[in-house]
N, C-alpha and C positions, 0 to 999 in steps of 0.2 A: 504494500500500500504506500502511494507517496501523494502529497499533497503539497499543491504548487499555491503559489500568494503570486496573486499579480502585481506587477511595476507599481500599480499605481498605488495600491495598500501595502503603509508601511508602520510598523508599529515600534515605538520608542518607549523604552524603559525610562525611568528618574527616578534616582533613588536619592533622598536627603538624611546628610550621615550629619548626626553632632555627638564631637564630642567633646565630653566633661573630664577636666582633667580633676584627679585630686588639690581640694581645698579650695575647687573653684564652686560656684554656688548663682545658678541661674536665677532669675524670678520671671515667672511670665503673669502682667499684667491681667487679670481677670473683670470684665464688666459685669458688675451685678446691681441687678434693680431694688430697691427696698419697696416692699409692698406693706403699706399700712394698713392698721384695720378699718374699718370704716367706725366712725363715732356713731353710737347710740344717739338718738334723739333725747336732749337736756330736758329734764321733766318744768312743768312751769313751778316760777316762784308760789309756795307755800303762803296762803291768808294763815296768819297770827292768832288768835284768839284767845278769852279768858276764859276760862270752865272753872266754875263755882257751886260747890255743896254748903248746901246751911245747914245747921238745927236752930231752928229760931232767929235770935239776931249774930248768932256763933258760928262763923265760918269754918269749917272743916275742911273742906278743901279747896285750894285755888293753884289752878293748872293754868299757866300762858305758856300757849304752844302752838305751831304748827302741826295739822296734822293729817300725812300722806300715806297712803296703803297702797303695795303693791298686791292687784290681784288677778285671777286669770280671768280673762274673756272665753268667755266658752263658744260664743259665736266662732271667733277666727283663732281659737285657740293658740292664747298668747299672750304674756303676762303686761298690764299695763298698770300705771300710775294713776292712783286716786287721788284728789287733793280734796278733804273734805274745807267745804266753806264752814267758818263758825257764824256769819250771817243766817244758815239756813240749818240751824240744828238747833235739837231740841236736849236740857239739861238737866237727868235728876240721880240720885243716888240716894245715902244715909250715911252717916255719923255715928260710930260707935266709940267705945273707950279703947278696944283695941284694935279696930276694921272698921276701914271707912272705904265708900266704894262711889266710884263716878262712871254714872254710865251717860254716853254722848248720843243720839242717835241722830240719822242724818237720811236724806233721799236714796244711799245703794245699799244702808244698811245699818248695822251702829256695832261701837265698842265699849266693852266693860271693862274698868281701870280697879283692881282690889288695892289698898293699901292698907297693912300687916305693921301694928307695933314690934 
């Protein structure tokens, strides 16, 4: 069997030799991208509020707070940011000598606060 290459095809080897002598020390430049993560959406500024338990004319508790609940959407299943307004809540509890309790309630729902001598 013999197999002929015509004139006009012709094929060229290249070979790229390096070399590294002892105590010599190359660096090859590498480009790399930094991929950031993307930011979460900043939850809005938090309304301030006073939350107030009485017995009588005797305060038992007073809470100035903001206050934000993380909860899941079960629509689009997916945790989002509550900011209760203290404009649109309602405030009552009771006064003990060792437990006192403030409970907030509000339009998505309400919280109960215990506090233990």
């Amino acid at each position: 069997n013999r197999t002929t290459v015509p004139k006009s095809l012709t094929a060229t080897a290249m070979t790229n030799t390096t070399t590294i002598r002892p105590g010599t020390q190359t660096t090859i430049p590498s480009t790399t991208m930094t991929v950031r993560p993307t930011l979460a959406p900043q939850p809005s500024p938090i309304p301030t509020g006073t939350y107030t338990v009485s017995n009588g004319s005797r305060t038992c508790i007073k809470a100035v707070m903001g206050l934000q609940l993380m909860a899941q959407n079960t629509q689009v299943r997916q945790m989002e940011y509550v900011a209760v307004n203290p404009n649109e809540t309602q405030t009552s509890g009771s006064c003990g000598t060792t437990q006192a309790e403030l409970n907030i309630t509000f339009s998505g729902g309400f919280i109960n606060f215990t506090f233990v001598k």
